[in-house]
N, C-alpha and C positions, 0 to 999 in steps of 0.2 A: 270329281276327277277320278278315271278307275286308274291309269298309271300313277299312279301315287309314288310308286318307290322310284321311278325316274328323275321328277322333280327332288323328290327329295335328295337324289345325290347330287343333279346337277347344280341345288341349291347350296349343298353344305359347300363343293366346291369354288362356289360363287362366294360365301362367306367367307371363307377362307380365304379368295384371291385379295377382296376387299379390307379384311382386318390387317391387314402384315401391314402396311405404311401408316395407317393411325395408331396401331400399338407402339412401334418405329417412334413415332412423334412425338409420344408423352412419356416413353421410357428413355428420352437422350441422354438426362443427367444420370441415371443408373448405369446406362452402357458406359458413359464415358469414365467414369468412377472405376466399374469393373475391367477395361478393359485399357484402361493406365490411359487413357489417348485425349485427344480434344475433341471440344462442340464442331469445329469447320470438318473434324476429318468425320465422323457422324453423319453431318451434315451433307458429304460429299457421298458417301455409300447412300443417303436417300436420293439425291439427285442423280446417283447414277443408275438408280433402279425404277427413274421413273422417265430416264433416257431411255434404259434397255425394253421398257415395257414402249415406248410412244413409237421406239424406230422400226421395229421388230416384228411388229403386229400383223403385219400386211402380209411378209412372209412364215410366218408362223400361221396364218389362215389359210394360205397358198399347200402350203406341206399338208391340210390336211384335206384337200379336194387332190389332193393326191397319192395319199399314202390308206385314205380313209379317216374320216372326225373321230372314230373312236377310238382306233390306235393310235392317233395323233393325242386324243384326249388321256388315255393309260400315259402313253411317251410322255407326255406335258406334266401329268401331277406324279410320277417317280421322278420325271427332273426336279420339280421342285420341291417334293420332300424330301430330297437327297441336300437339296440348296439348303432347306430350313433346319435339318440334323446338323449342316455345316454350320450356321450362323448360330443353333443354339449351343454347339461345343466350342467356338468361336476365343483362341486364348489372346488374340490380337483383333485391333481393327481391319491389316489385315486380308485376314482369315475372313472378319464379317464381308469387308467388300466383295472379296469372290463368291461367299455362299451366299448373301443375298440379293447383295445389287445383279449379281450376274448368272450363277447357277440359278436362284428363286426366278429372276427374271426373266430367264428366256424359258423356264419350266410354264413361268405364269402367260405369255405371248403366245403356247402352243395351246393353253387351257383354255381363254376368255374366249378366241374367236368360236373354238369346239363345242364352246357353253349353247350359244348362240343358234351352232347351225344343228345342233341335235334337238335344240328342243323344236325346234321348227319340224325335225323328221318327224320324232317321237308323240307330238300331239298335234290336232288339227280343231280346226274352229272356233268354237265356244270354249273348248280348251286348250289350247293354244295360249288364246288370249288370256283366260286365265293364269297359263304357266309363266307366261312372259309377265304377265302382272307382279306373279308370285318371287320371278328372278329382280324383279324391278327395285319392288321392296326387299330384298335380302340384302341386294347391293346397296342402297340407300342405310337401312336399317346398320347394317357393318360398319360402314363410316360414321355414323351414329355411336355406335357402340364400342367400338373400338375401345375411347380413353377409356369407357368403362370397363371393359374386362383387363385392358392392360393395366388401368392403373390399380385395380386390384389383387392382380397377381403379380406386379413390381412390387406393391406396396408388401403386401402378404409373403411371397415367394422372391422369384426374379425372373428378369424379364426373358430368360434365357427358356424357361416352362411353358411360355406360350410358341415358342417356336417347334418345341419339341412336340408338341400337341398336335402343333398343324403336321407334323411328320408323322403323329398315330389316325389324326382324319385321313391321310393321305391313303396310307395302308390297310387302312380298315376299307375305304371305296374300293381300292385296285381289288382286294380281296374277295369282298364280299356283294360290291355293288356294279359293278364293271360291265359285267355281262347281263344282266338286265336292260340296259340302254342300246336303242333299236339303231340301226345305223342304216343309211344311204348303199344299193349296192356298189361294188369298188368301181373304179373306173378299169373297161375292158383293156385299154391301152395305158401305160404308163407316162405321163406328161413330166417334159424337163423342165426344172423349175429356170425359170428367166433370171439368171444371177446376177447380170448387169440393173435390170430392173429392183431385184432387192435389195443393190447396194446405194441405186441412186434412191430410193423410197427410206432407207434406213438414212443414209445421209442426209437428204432433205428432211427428214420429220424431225430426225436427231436434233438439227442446226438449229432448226424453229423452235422446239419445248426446251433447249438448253437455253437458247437468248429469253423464252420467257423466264424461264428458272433465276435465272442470274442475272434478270433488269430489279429484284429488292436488292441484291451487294452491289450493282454497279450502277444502277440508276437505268430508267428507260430511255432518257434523252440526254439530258444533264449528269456527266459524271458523278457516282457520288460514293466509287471506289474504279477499278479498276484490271480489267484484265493485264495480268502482268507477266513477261514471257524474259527471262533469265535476266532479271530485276529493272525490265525496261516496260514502265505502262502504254498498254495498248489505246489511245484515245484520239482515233480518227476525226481532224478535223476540230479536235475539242471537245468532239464527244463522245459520249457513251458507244461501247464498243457490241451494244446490243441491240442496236436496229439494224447495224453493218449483220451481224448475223443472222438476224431471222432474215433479213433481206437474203442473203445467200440463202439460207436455205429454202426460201419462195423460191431462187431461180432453178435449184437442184429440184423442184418438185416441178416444174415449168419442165426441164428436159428430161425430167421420169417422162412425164405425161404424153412428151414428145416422141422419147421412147418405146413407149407401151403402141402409141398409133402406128408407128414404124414397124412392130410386132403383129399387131393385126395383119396390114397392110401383104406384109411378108405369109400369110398363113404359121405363124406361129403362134404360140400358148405364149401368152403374157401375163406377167405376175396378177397384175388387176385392168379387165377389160375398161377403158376407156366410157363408153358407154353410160356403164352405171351410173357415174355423175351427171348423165343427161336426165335421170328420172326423175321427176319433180317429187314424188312422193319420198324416194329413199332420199333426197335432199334434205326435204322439209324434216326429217325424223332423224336426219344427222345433225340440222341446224340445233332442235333442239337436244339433243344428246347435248352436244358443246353448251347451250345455255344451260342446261339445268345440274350438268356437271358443274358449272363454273361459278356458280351462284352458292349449290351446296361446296366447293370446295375454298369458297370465298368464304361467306360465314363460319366454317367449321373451323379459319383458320382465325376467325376474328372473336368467335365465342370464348374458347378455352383462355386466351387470354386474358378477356373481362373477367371471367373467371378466376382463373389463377393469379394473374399480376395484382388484378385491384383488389377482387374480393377477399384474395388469400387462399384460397382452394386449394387441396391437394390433389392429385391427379384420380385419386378415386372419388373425391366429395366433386368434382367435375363432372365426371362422367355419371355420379347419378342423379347430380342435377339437369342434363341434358336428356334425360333418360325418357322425357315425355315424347324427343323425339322419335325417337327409336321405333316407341307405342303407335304413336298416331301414323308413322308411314307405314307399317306394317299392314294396320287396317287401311288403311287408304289403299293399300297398293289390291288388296283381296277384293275390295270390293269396286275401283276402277277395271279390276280382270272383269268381274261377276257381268257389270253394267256393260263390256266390250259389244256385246252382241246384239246391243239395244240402242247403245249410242254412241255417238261419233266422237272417232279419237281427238277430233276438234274442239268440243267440246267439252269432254272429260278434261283436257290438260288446259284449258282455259280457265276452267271453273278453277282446276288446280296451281296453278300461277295468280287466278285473285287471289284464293284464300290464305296462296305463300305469300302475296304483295303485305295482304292484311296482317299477317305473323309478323314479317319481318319491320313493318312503321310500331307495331306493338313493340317487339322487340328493341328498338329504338327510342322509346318513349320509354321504356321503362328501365335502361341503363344509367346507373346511377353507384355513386360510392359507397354505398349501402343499400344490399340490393332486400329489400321489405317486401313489395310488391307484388302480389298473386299475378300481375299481369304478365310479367315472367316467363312463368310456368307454361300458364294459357297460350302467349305468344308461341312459345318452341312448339307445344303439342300442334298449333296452327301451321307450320312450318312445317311439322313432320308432315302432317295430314296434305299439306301441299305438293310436297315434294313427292308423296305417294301415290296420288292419283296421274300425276304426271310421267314419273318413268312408269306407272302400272301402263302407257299404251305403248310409249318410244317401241320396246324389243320387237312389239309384234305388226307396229308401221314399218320398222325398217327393215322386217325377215319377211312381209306378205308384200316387197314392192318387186320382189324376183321368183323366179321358181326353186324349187326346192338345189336345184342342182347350183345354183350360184349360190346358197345360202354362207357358207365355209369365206368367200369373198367378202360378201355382207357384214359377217361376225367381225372380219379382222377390221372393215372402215368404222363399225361400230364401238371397237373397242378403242382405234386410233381417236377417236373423235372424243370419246369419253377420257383417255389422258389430256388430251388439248383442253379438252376446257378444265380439268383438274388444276393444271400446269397455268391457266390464264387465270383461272378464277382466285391459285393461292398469288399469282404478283398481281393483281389490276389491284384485289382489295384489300392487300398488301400494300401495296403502292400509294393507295388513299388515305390507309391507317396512317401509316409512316410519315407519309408528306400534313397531311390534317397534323399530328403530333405535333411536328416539327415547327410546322406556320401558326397554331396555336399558341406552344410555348412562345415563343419569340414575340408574341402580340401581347401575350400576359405580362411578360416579365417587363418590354416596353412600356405598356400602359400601366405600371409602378412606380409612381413615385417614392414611392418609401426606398426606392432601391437605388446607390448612387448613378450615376450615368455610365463612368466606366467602369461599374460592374457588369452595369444591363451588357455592354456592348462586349466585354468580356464572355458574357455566358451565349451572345449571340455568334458571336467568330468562331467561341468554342463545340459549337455547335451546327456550326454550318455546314455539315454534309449531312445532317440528319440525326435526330434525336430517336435514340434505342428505346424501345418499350421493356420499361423492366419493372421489376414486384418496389413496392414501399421500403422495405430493408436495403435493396441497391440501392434505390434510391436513395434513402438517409445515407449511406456510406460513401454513394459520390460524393456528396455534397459537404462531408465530411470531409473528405480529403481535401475539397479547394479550400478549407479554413475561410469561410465565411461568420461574420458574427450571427448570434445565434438567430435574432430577428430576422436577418436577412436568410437565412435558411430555412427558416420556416416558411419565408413567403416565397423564397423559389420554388421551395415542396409541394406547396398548397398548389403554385400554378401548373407544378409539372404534372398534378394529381387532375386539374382540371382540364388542363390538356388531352390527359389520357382518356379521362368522358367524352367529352368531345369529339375525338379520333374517332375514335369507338364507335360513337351515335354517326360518323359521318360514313364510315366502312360501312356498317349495316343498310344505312340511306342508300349506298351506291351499288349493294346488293339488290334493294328492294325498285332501283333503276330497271337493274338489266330484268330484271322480272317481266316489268311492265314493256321494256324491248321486246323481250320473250314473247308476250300476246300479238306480238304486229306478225313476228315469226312461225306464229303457232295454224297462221290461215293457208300457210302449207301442207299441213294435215288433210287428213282424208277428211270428207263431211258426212263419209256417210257409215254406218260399222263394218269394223273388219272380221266381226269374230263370227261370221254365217258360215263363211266356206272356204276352201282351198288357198294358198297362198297363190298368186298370179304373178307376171313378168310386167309389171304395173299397171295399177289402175287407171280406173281412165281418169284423164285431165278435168272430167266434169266433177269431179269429186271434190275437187279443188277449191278456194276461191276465199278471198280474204272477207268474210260477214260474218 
């Protein structure tokens, strides 16, 4: 690759966009420690910065086919290492909610689409493909990596040093690496940005990833908390007040869509031409965006617990247990770039969705209360290695189905698509774990005879909005508290222990589901290589084709 030092910054900033929510994730007990507050309020500064990043995106790609990718890109990462100086000197939650959820987040919305559409300027062909390979695995690798570096600079330092960090990456590219990255020339005329348009696209996307966010606290159909609006629960009908909103927000992205045609129609500049969703190619490379986001952000949310809850883990002996994945997508994603020019991105992400299907039924066979097992190990690096040859082609199926001048568009569906399945992939198996827990324990403690009857049906009522995944030690302390005799606590323990395997094995199973979905999806892909020549305004239809 002879631009070497382009990738390199495009990628450090890709790292960077990726690490802040997985660090976030495994340093919540420390924040909340340090910063006098609770897990929900935490909890709520993560959800709202993966609201600001899901709504946002469309018009943060929009501002930069207008203002220019690069200075849109400069603009994007001082906003957001302004955001991350603010959340690491942070003496309230707060202070974090504005510097991360919202300054880091709309710094991050101006960044990820610019990532996108520069590499697409900046390299061509065989390297291209490569680069977008190269972005593939960073972004994967990141989420990977994350518990690991944060949990050992929580562990070692605090979690306040990682933030400050990404505020001297930030500064050191504007400084030093900026100007090196080739950019698009500007546009002759200046284009009004469509505001009606970004506000029904922010609001419809908003509506959609908060109802998935919030079907684990309130249930997807079935109640099983509740929106509650000045101490009166929101529960339409009986239920869950979370298909009522992503439904809304389907209809708000129904009269975007409506509205954007009305824009054409009129000869005006609309936020996102209509069109684009007719391309089968950029489809098919959006679909899987959403699956292989949603797969990796399903297991990543179902690993750390096997980990931590059962095994005992601390947030750093996590993260370098998981650390084979890191390895194997890294090379995976290098050498899916390498092979772009020789073979089809159809078959690169095929091969790589088996070899994740075959990690993850590993992965699944080898969870256990005690984890012994080289297969483990093996499983994750299989994982990784899956997950790498897979986004090693997504970037550059979905930047070669337009011309270079739509590319800035492209970036923001690609990033939009990549929170969606984040956002679907932590509640569906989420969703699985929790309900598996729940319907497990209940069948254990039933199928007990040693345990009287109205005990069983005790711990059954007491538990009927759903049983919390928590470590051995809460768990001995619940159980403590209901003063149970000691036989009889031990054998609630044992079943709540095997419940939690169980969950666990079934989450993984319904990870290693959508994978093999993923293959039916994946014959939207081009068939033939993309990385020979020029990015085009789509390939043709013959490329196509489900074999």
């Amino acid at each position: 690759m002879k631009n070497r030092a382009t990738i390199l910054i495009l990628g450090s900033a890709q790292f960077v966009m990726v690490l802040d929510t997985t660090v976030m994730n495994v340093s919540i007990s420390q924040v909340v420690a340090d910063l006098d507050t609770t897990v929900p309020a935490v909890q709520l500064a993560i959800t709202a910065y993966a609201l600001v990043m899901a709504a946002f995106m469309l018009t943060g790609a929009k501002l930069g086919d207008m203002y220019g990718r690069r200075r849109i890109f400069a603009i994007g990462l001082g906003v957001y290492g302004t955001g991350s100086l603010i959340t690491a000197l942070s003496p309230n939650v707060g202070v974090l909610l504005g510097g991360w959820s919202f300054v880091e987040g709309f710094g991050a919305v101006l960044v990820i689409p610019a990532i996108a559409a520069l590499t697409a300027t900046n390299y061509e062909g065989k390297e291209r493909a490569l680069a977008f390979g190269l972005l593939g695995g960073i972004a994967g690798a990141g989420v990977a990596a994350g518990p690991l570096i944060g949990g050992f600079v929580t562990s070692a330092l605090t979690w306040r040093v990682v933030f400050a960090a990404e505020t001297v990456v930030v500064i050191a590219i504007l400084v030093f690496g900026i100007r090196s990255i080739k950019d698009s020339p500007p546009p002759t005329t200046r284009e009004k940005l469509d505001v009606v348009g970004a506000v029904l696209s922010a609001l419809g996307l908003g509506l959609v990833v908060f109802g998935i966010l919030k079907s684990s606290q309130w249930g997807l159909i079935t109640p099983t908390g509740a929106l509650t609006i000045g101490g009166t629960e929101i529960t339409p009908f009986g239920l869950s007040a979370v298909p009522f909103i992503i439904a809304a927000g389907v209809v708000v992205l129904l009269v975007f869509r409506r509205w954007e045609q009305r824009q054409m129609r009129m000869d005006r500049i609309p936020l996102l031409r209509p069109d684009l969703l007719r391309l089968p190619q950029l489809r098919g490379g959006l679909t899987m965006f959403v699956a292989s986001y949603l797969i990796m952000a399903g297991s990543f949310f179902a690993l750390p617990l096997y980990l931590q809850l059962v095994l005992g883990k601390d947030a750093l002996d996590t993260g370098i247990a998981i650390l084979p994945i890191s390895v194997a997508m890294i090379v995976a994603a290098i050498l899916g770039g390498r092979l772009a020019d020789r073979v089809a991105p159809r078959r690169i992400v095929r091969i790589g969705l088996a070899i994740l299907f075959v990690g993850l039924i590993g992965l699944m066979s080898s969870i256990s209360p005690s984890l012994a097992s080289p297969v483990f190990s093996v499983s994750l690096a299989l994982f990784g290695a899956g997950v790498g040859f897979v986004v090693s082609q997504l970037g550059n199926v979905v930047m070669s189905s337009v011309e270079r001048s739509r590319s800035s568009e492209v970036g923001g569906l690609q990033g939009a698509a990549q929170s969606l399945g984040s956002s679907l992939g932590t509640a569906l198996i989420g969703a699985v774990l929790l309900a598996g827990l729940t319907s497990g324990f209940h069948e254990n403690v039933l199928a007990d005879e040693s345990i009287p009857a109205d005990v069983q049906q005790q711990l059954v009522d007491a538990t009927d909005q759903g049983v919390a995944m928590i470590s051995k030690p809460q768990a001995e302390a619940t159980v403590s508290k209901a003063g149970l005799p000691p036989d009889e606590a031990t054998a609630v323990l044992n079943h709540y222990s095997e419940a939690q395997i169980e969950a666990l094995k079934r989450a993984v199973l319904a990870a290693s589901l959508f994978a093999l979905l993923a293959l039916w999806f994946a014959g939207d892909l081009p068939g033939v290589p993309l990385g020979t020549g020029e990015a085009g305004p789509g390939p043709a239809s013959g490329r196509r084709g489900r074999n």
